[in-house]
Structure formats: C-alpha cells, structure tokens
VEXTI-238887 format. One line per 5 residues: their letters; for each residue x, y, z of N, C-alpha, C. Coordinates in nm, 3 decimals. Layout:
N
a) X,Y,Z,X,Y,Z,X,Y,Z | ...
***
This chain:
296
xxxxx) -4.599,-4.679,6.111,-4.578,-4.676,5.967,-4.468,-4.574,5.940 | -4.346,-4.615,5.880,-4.272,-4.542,5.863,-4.320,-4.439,5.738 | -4.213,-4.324,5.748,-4.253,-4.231,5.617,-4.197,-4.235,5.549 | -4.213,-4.246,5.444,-4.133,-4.264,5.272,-4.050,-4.121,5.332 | -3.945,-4.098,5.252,-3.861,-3.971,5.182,-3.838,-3.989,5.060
xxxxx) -3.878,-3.857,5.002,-3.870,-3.859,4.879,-3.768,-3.737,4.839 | -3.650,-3.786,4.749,-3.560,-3.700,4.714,-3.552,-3.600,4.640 | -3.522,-3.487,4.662,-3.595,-3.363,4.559,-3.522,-3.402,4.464 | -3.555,-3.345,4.353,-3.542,-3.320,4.190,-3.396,-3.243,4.226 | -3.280,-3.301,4.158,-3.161,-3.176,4.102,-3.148,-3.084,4.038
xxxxx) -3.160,-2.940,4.090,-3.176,-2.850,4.015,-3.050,-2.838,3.908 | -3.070,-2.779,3.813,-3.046,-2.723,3.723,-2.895,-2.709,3.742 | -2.742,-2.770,3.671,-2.671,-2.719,3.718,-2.634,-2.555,3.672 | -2.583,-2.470,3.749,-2.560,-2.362,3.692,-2.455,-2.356,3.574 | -2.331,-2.427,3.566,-2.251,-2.424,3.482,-2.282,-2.481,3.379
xxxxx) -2.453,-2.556,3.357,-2.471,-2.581,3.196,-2.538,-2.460,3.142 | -2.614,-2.417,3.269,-2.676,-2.279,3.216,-2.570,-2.176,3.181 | -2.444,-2.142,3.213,-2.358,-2.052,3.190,-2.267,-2.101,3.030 | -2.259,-2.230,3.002,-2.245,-2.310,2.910,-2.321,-2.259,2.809 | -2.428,-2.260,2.820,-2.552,-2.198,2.714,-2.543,-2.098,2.669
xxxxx) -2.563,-1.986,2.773,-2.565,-1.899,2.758,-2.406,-1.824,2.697 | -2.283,-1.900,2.740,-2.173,-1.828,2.680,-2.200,-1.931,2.528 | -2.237,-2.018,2.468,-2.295,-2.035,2.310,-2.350,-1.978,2.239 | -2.458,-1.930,2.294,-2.538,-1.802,2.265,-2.510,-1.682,2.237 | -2.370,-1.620,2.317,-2.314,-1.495,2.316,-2.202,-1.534,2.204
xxxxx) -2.169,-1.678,2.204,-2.048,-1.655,2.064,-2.115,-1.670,1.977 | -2.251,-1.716,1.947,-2.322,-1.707,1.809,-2.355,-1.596,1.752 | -2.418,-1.533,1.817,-2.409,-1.427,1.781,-2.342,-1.292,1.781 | -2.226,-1.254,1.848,-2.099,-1.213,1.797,-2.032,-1.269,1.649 | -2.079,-1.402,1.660,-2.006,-1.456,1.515,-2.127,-1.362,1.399
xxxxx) -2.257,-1.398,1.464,-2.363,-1.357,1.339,-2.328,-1.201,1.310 | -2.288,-1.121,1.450,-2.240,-0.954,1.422,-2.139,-0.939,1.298 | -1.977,-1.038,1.355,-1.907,-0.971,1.318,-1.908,-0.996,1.128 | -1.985,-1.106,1.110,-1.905,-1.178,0.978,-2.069,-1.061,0.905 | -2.133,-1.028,0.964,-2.270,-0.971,0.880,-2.201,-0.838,0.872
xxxxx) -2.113,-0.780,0.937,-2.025,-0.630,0.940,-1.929,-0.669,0.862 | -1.880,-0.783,0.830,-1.762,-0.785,0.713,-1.831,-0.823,0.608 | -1.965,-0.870,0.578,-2.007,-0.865,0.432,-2.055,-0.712,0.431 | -2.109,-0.680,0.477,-2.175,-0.476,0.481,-2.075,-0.443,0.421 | -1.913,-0.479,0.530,-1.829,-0.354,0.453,-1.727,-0.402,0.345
xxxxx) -1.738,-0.535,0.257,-1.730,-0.577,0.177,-1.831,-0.533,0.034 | -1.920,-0.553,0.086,-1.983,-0.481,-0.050,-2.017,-0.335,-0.065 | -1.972,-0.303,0.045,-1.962,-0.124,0.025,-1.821,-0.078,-0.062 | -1.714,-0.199,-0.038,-1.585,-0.173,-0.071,-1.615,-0.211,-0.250 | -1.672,-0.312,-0.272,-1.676,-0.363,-0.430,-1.819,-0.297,-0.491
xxxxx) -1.880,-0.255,-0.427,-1.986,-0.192,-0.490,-1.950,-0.067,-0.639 | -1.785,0.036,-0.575,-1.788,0.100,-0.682,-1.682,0.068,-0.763 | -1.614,-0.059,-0.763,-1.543,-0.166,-0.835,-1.622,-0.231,-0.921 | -1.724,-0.275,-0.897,-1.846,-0.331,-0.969,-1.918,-0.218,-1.079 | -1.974,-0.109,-1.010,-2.006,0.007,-1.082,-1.913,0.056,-1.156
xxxxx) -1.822,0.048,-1.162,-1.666,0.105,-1.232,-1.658,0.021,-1.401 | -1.662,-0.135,-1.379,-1.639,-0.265,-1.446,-1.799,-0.252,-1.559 | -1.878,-0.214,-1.463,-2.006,-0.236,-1.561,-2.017,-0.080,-1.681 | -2.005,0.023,-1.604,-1.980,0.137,-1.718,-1.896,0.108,-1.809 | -1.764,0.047,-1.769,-1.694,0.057,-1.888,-1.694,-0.045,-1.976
xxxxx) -1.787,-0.104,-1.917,-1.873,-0.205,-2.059,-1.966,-0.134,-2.153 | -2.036,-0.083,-2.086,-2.139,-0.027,-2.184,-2.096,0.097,-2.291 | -2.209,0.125,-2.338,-2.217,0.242,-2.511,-2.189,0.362,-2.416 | -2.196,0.464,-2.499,-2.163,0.610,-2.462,-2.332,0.639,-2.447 | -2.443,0.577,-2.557,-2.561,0.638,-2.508,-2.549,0.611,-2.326
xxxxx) -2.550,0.450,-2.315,-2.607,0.400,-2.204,-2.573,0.451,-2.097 | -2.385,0.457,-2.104,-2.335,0.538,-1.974,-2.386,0.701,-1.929 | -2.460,0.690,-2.040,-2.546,0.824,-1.970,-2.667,0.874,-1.904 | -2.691,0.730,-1.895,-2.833,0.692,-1.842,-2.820,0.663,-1.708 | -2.931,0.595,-1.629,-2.928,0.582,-1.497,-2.899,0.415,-1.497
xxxxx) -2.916,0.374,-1.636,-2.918,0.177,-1.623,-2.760,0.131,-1.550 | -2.793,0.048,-1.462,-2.667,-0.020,-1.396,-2.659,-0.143,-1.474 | -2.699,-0.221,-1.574,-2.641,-0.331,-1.623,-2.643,-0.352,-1.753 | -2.524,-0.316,-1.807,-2.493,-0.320,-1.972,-2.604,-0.386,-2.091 | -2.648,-0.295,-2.146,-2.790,-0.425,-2.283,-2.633,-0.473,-2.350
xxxxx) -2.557,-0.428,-2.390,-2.444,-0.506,-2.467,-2.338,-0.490,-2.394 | -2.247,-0.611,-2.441,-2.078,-0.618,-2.371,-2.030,-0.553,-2.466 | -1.916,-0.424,-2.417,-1.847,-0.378,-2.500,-1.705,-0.356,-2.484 | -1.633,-0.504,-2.472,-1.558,-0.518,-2.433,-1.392,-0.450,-2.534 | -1.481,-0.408,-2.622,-1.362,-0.316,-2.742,-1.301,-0.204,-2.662
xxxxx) -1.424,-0.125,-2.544,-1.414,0.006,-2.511,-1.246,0.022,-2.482 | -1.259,-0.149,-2.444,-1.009,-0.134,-2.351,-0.968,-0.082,-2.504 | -1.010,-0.113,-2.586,-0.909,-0.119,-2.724,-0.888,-0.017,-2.750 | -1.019,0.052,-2.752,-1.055,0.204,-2.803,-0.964,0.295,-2.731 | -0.939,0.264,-2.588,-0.871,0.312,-2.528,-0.706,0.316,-2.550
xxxxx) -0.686,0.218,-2.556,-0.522,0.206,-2.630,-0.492,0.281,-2.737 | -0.605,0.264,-2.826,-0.624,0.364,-2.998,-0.605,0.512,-2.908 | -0.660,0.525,-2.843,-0.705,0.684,-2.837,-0.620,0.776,-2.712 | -0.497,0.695,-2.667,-0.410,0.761,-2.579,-0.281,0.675,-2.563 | -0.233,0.725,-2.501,-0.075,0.656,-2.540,-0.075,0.580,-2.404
xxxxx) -0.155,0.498,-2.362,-0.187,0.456,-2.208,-0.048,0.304,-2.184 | 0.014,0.251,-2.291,0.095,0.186,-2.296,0.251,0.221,-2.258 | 0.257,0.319,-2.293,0.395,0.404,-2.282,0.367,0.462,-2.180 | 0.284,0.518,-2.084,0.283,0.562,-1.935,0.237,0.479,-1.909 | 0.212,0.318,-1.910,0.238,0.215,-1.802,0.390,0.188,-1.821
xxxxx) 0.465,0.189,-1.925,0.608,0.159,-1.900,0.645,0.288,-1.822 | 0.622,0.415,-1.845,0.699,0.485,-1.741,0.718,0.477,-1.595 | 0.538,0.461,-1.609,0.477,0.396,-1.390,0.572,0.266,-1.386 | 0.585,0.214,-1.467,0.637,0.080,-1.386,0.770,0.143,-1.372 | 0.841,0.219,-1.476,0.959,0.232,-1.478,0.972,0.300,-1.341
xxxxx) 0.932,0.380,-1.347,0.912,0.504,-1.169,0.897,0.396,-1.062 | 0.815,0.349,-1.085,0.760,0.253,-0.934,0.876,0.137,-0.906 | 0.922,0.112,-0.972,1.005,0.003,-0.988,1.145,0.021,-0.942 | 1.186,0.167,-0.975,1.337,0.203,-0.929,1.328,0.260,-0.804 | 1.187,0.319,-0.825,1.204,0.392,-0.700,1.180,0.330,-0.553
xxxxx) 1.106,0.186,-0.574,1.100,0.099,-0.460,1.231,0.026,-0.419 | 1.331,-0.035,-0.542,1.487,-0.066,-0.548,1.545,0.013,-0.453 | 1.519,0.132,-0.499,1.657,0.217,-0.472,1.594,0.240,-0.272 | 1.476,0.289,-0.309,1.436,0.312,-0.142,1.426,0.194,-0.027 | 1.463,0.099,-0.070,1.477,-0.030,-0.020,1.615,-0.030,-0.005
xxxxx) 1.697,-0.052,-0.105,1.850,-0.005,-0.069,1.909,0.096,-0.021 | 1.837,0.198,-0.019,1.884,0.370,0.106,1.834,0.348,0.220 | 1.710,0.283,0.244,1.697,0.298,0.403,1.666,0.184,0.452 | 1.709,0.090,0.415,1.755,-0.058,0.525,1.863,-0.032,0.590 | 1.978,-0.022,0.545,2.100,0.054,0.641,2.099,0.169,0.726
xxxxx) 2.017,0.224,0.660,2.012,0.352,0.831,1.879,0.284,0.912 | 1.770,0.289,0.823,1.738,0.232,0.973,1.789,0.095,1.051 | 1.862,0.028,1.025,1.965,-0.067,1.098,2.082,0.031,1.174 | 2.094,0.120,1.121,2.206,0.198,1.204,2.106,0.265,1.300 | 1.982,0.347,1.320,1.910,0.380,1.376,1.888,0.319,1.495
xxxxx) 1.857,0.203,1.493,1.791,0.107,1.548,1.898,-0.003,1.637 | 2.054,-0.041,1.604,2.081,-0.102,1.687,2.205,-0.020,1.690 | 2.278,0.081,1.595,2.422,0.119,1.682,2.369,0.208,1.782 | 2.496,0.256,1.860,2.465,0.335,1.978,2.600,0.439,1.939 | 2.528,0.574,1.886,2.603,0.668,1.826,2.595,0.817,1.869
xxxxx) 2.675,0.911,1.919,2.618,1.019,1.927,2.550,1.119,1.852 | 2.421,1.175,1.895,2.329,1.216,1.775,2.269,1.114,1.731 | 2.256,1.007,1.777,2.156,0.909,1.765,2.020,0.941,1.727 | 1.955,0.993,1.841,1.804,1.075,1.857,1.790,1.173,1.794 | 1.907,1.291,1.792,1.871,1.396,1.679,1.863,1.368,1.554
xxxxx) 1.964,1.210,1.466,1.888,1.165,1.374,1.761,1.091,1.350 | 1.671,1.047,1.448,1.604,1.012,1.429,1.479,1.072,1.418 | 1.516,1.175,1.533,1.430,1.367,1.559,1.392,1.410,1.382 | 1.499,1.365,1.301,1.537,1.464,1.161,1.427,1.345,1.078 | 1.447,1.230,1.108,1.381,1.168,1.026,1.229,1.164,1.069
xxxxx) 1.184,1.191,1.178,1.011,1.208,1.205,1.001,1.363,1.150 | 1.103,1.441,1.156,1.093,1.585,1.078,1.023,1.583,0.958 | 1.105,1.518,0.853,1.081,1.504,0.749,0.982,1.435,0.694 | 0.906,1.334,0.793,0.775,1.304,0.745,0.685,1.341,0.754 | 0.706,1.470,0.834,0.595,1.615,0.876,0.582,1.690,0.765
xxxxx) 0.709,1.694,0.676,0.738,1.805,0.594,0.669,1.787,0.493 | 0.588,1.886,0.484,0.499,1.877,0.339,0.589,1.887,0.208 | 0.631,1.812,0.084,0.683,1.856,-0.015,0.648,1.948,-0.114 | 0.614,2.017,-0.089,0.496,2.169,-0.174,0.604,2.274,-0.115 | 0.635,2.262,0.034,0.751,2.301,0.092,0.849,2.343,0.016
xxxxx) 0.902,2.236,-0.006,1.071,2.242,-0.092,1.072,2.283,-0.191 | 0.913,2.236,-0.276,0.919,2.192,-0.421,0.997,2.300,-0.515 | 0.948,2.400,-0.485,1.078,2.566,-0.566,1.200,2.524,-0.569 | 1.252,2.553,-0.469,1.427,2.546,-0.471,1.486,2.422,-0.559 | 1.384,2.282,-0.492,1.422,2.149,-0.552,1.444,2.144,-0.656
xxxxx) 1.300,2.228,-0.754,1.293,2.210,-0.890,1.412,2.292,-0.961 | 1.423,2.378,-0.915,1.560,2.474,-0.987,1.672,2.449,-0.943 | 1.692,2.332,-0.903,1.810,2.256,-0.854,1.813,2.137,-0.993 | 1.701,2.071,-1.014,1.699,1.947,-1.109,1.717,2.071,-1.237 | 1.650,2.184,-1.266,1.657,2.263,-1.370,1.806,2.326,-1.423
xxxxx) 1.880,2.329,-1.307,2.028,2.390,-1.382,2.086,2.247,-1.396 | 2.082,2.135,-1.334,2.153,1.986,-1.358,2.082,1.940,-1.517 | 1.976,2.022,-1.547,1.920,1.959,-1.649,1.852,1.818,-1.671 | 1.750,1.788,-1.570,1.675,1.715,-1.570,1.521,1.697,-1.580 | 1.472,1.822,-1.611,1.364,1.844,-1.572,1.288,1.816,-1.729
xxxxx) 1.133,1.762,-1.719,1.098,1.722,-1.854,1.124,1.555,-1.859 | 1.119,1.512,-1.782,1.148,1.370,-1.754,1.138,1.315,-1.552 | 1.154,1.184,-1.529,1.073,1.148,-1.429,1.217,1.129,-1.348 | 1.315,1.157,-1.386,1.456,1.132,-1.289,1.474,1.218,-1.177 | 1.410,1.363,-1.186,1.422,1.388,-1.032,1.329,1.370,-0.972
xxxxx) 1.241,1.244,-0.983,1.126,1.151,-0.889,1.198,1.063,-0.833 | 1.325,0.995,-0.897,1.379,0.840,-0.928,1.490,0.874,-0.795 | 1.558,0.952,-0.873,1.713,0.993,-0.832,1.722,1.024,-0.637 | 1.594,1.107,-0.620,1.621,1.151,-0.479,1.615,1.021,-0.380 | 1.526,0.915,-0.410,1.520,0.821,-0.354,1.618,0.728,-0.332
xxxxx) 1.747,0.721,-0.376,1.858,0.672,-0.340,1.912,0.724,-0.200 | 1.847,0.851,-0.151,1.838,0.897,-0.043,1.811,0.850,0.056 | 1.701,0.758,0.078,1.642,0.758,0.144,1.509,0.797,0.199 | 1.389,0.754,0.203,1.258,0.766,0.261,1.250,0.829,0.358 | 1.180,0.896,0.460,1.177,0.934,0.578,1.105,0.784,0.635
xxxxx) 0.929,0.816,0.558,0.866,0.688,0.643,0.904,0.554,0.608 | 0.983,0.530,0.521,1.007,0.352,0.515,1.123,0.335,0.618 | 1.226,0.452,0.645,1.316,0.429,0.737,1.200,0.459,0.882 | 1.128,0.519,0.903,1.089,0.492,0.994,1.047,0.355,1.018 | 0.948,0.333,0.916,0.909,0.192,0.975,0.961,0.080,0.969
xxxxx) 1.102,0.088,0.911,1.188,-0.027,0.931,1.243,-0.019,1.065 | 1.264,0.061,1.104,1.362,0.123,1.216,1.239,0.082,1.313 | 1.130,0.070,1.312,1.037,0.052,1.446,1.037,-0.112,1.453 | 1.011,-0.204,1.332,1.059,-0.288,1.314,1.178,-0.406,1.355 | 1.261,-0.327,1.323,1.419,-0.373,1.341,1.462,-0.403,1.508
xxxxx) 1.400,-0.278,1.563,1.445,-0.316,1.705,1.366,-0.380,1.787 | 1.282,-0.471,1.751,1.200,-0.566,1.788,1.260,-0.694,1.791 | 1.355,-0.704,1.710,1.467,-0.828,1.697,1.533,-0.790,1.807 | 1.540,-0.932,1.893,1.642,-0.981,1.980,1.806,-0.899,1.924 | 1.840,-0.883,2.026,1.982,-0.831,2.037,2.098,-0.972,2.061
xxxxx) 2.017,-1.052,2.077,2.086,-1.188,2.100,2.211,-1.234,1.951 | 2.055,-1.227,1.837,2.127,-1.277,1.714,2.236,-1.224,1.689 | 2.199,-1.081,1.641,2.324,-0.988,1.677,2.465,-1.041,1.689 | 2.441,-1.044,1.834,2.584,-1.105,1.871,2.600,-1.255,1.845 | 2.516,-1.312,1.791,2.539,-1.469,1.798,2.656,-1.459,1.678
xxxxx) 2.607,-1.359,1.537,2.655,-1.306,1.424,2.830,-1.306,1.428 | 2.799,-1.204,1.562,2.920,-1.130,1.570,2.978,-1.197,1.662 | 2.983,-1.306,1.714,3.083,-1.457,1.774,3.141,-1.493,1.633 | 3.037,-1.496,1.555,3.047,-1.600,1.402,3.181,-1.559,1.316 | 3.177,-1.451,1.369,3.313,-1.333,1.267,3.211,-1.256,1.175
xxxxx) 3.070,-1.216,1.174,3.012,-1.137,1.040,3.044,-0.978,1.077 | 3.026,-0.928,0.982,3.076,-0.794,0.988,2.884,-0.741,0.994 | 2.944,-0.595,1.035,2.791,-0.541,0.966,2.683,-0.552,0.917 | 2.819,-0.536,0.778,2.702,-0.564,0.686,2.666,-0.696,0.635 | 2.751,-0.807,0.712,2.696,-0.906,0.629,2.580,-0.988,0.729
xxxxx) 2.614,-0.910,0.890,2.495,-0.922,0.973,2.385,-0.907,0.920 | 2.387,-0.775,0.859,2.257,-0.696,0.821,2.193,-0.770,0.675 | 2.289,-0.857,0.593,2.227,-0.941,0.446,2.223,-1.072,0.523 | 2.243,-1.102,0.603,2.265,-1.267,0.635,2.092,-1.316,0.743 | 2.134,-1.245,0.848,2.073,-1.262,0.964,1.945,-1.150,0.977
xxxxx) 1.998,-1.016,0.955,1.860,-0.912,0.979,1.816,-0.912,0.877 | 1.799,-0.893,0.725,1.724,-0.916,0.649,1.596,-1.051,0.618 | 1.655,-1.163,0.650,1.555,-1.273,0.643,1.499,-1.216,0.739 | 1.456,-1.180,0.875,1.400,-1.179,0.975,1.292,-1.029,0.915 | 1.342,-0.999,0.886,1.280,-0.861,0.871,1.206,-0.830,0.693
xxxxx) 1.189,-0.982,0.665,1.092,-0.989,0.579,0.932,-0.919,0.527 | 0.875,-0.943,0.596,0.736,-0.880,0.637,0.769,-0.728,0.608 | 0.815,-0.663,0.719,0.879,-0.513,0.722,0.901,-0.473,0.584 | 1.001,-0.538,0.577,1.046,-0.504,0.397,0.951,-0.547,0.268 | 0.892,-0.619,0.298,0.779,-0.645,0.195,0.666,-0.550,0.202
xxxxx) 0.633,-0.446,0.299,0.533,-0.360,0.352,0.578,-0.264,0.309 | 0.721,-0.219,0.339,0.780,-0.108,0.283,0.782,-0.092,0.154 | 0.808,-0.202,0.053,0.808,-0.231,-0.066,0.657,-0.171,-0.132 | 0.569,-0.240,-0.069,0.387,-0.247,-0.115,0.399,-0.073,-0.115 | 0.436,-0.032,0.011,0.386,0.132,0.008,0.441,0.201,-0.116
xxxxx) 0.597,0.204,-0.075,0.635,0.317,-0.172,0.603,0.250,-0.331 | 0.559,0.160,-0.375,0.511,0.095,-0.483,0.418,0.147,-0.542 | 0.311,0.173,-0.460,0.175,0.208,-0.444,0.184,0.343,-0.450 | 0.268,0.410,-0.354,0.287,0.581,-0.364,0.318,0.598,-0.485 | 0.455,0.582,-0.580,0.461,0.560,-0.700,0.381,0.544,-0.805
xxxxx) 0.315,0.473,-0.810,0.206,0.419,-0.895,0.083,0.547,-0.885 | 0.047,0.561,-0.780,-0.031,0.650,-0.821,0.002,0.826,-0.770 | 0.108,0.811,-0.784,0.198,0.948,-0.781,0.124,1.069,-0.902 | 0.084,1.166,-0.844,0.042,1.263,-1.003,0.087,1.416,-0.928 | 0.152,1.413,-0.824,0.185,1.588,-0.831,0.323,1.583,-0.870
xxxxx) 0.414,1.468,-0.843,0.541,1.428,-0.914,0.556,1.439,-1.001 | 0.496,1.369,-1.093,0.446,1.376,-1.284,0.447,1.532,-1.362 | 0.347,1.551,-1.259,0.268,1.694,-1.324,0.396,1.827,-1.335 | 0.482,1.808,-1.193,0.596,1.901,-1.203,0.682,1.857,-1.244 | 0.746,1.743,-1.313,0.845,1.732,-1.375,0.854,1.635,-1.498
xxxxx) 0.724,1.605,-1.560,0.755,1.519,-1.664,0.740,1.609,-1.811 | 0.705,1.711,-1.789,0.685,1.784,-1.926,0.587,1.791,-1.962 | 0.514,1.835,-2.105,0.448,1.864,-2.132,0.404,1.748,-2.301 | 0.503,1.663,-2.310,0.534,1.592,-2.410,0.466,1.423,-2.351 | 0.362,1.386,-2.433,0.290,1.314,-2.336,0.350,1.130,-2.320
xxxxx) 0.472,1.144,-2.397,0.536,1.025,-2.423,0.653,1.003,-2.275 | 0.636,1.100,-2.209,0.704,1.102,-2.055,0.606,1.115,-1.965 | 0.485,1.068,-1.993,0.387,1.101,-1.910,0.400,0.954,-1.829 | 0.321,0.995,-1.690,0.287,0.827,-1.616,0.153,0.814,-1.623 | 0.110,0.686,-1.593,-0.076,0.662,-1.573,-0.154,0.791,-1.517
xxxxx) -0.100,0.789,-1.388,-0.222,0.891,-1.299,-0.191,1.013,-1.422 | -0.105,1.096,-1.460,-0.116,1.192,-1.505,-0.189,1.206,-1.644 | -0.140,1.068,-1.722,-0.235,1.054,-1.839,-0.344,1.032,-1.852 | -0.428,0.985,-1.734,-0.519,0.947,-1.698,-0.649,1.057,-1.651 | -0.577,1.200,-1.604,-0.611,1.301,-1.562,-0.653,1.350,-1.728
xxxxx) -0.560,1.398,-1.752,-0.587,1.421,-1.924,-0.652,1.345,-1.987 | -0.670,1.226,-2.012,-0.758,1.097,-2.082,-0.905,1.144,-2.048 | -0.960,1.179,-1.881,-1.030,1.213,-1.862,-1.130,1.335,-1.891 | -0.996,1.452,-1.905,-1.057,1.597,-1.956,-1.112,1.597,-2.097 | -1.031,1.538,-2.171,-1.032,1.469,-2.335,-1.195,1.386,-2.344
xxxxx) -1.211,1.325,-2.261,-1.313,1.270,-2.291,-1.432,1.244,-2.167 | -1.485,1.372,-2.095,-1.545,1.370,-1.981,-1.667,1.316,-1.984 | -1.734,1.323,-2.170,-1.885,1.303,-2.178,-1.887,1.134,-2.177 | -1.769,1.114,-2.264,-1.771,0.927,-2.313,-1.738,0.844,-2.165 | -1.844,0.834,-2.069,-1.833,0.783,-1.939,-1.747,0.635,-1.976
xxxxx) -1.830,0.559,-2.019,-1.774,0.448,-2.074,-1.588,0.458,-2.060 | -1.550,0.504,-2.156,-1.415,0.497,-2.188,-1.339,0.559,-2.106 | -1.382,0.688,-2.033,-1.331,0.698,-1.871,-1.341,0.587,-1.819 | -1.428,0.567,-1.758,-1.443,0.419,-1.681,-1.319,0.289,-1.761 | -1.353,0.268,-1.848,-1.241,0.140,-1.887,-1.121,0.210,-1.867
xxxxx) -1.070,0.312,-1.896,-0.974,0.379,-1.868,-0.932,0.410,-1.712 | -0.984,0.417,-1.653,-0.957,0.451,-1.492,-0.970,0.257,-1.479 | -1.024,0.189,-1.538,-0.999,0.034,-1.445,-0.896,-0.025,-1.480 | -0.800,0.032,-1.618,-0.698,-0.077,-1.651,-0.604,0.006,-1.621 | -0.616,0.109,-1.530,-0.463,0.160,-1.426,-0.494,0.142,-1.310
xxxxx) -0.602,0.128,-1.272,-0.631,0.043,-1.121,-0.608,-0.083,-1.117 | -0.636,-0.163,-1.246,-0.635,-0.298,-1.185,-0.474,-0.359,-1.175 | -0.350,-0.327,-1.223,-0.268,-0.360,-1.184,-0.226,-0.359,-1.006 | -0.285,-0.252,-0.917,-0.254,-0.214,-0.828,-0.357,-0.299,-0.730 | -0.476,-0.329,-0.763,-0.570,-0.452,-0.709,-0.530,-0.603,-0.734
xxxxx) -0.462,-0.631,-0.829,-0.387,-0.759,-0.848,-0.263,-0.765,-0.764 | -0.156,-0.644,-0.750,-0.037,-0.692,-0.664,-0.106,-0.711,-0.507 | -0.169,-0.633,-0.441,-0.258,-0.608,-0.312,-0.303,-0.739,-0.331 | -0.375,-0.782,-0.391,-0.437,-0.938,-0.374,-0.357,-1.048,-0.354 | -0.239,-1.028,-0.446,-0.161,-1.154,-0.409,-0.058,-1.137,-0.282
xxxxx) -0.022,-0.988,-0.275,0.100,-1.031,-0.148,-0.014,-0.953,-0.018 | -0.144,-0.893,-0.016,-0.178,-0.839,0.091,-0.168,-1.008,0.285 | -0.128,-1.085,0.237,-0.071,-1.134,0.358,0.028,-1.094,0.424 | 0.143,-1.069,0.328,0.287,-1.042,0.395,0.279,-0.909,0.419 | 0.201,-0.826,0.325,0.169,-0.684,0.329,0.064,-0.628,0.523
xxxxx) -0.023,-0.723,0.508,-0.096,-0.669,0.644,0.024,-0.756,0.780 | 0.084,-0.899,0.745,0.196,-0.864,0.860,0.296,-0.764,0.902 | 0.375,-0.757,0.773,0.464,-0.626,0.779,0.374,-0.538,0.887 | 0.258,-0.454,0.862,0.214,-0.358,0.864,0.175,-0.365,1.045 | 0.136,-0.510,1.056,0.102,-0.553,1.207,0.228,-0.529,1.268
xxxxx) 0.348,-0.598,1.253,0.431,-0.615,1.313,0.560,-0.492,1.331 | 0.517,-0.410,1.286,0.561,-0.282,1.287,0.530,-0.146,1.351 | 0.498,-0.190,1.497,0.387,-0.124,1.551,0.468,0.005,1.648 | 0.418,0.108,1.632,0.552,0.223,1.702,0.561,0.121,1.883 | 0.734,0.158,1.862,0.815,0.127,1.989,0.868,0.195,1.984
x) 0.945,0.255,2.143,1.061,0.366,2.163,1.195,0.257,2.175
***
C-alpha cells in the first residue's frame, strides 16, 4: 500500500507580513503627524479667536471671565475710529511699509547680484560688512543717526525710517545674495552670447528666476515695517497725526487699559491687515524662504 503525501500548508509569505506592517507604520505616522498639526493649529488661533470674541463684547463683560459674547458689539470698530486717529496711522504704516519695501527691493537686488556672481576684489570683505551689519544692534547708532536727521531737519516725521533704505538692507541683501547664487552660471552667459548687458541680465533673466526670493524679501521688510514701533517712537514726534499703527496703538492702549473690549477691537484691525497679506501670498512667501537656504 503505497503512502499518501500530503503537502504542507504555505506559510505565510513574509513580504505580505512586511506589507502590513509597513501600512500600519504609515497610518499611524499619518494619525501623529496631522493630530500635531491640529494641536498646533489651535494653539496658534486660540488667541486670534480670544482676541475677535473680546472685542465683541461690553466693557462690563470684558471684565469678566465669560469667553462668549451675551451681545454682538460690532460698533466697538466704530467707536474705535471715533476715539483715535487709527485711519491716518494706517495711511502712514502703509505709507512707511510701502516705500520702504520699494526702495529696499531696489537697493539690494543689485548688490546682492554683484555679491553673488561678479568676481571683484574685496569681494568677501563686502560681504564680511554685510553679515556685520546684521549683527549690529540699531540702539547702537541710534545717537549719532538721530542728530544727523536733526541738523538735515527731518526729524518729527517718518523720512529718516524711509530714506535710509534706499541704502540698502543688510538681511534682504543677504538673503538674496544666498539665493542668487543658486542660479546656474549657464544663463548668465547664455544672456551674455545674447548681447545683454548687466543690467538688463539682471531685469530680463535673474529677476523672473528669482521670484520667490524677492517675494520673501518683500513679505519681511513689509512686515518689519508694519509693525515697526522703536522707529516711530524716535522719530515721528509727538503730534499724533505722524503717528503709525504700532505706535498709536501703544497709546490707544494706555488711554484705554480698563475698556478691554476696545483694546481688543483695536489691536485686531492693525493685525488683521498683516494676517490677510500672509494668507494670500504665504505660498510664494514659505518658497522664497525654503529656497534660500545659507550656501557659501
């Protein structure tokens, strides 16, 4: 009588078990990371939220511990306009923020393009001068500076904020300049087969490319501007019709420390301009910022 054979059972292959198990490890990495970006999402809007709801409510209420308005009091913005000149230092902030991103956009795209691709002697010691200067605390200078704008007769107004920046930035030329030489050296010369000069290299060919960069550079010193208040404080006077937001805003506050409410609406309608530009360009804003990463 012959003997049957009977064929064992196929175990298990290992590569479905490793299959599994690497499903398992991306599920939950996914469940980590996206449960750590709501955490630190609502830690971020929590006092955006708390901000929005005070300055809804009464002066009793904002003095209470209640977090959600018994009435909308959506007058409190009005009251606010009535009760400070918050219109005329948003034209000044814009006016400040506005020239002063122009002009620092037009002073240091050309050096840092000269930085970055001529080959000059003192090359490095200018560039030595420009990481200098972003060390340099301006509290530093601020004496001499100011009695420099004081015999030119400018002082009492926001022009020696405006004016120096035709200068040049330290950090936007830096970070264009870290930027810049990340571009192929190819185009360059493709340019300069073409017959372009310089500068029309530098408006034709390196500027489109160096979009991002310049849109980052833009966001910052925008943003520095905007909420600029040791600038203000030393040179706009004492006359509150040359005042900017942050500084009027400081005062708005002392003026009225008990009326939480109207602080609050008051601190959200000079923030929220600066949460609306961030919202719409923070794409080109976090590339710039990626793609600008220190190189020697």
């Amino acid at each position: 009588m012959s003997a049957t054979m009977t064929a064992p059972a196929p175990p298990v292959a290992p590569a479905r078990r490793a299959g599994a198990r690497a499903r398992r490890r991306r599920t939950l990495v996914w469940i980590a990371t996206h449960a750590t970006a709501i955490v630190l999402a609502l830690m971020f809007l929590a006092p955006v939220v708390f901000l929005t709801l005070t300055a809804l409510m009464t002066d009793e209420q904002a003095l209470t511990g209640d977090l959600w308005p018994r009435t909308w009091n959506f007058d409190n913005f009005v009251v606010v306009f009535e009760k400070s000149k918050l219109l005329r230092w948003g034209i000044n902030t814009l006016l400040y923020a506005g020239l002063g991103t122009v002009f620092t956009l037009v002073s240091s795209v050309p050096v840092a393009y000269a930085l970055a691709r001529f080959r000059f002697r003192g090359r490095r010691a200018a560039f030595l001068l420009v990481i200098t200067a972003m060390m340099l605390p301006p509290q530093v200078i601020a004496v001499p500076i100011y009695l420099v704008w004081a015999r030119l007769g400018l002082t009492d107004s926001l022009w020696p904020l405006i004016l120096p920046m035709l200068f040049g930035d330290a950090f936007s030329i830096f970070l264009l300049r870290q930027f810049l030489i990340t571009i192929p050296r190819e185009y360059i010369d493709a340019a300069k087969v073409d017959g372009c000069s310089d500068v029309r290299t530098l408006l034709r060919v390196i500027l489109p490319m160096a979009r991002p960069a310049v849109a980052a550079v833009a966001l910052f010193q925008f943003f520095y501007c905007w909420n600029d208040y040791y600038g203000p404080l030393l040179y706009a006077g004492v006359e509150q019709e040359g005042w900017t937001l942050s500084l009027g805003l400081a005062t708005f506050k002392a003026f009225h420390s008990v009326q939480w409410n109207l602080t609050m609406a008051a601190t959200l309608l000079v923030t929220a301009p600066v949460i609306i530009v961030f919202f719409f360009a923070q794409k080109v804003f976090i590339e710039g910022v990626t793609l600008t990463g220190v190189k020697g």
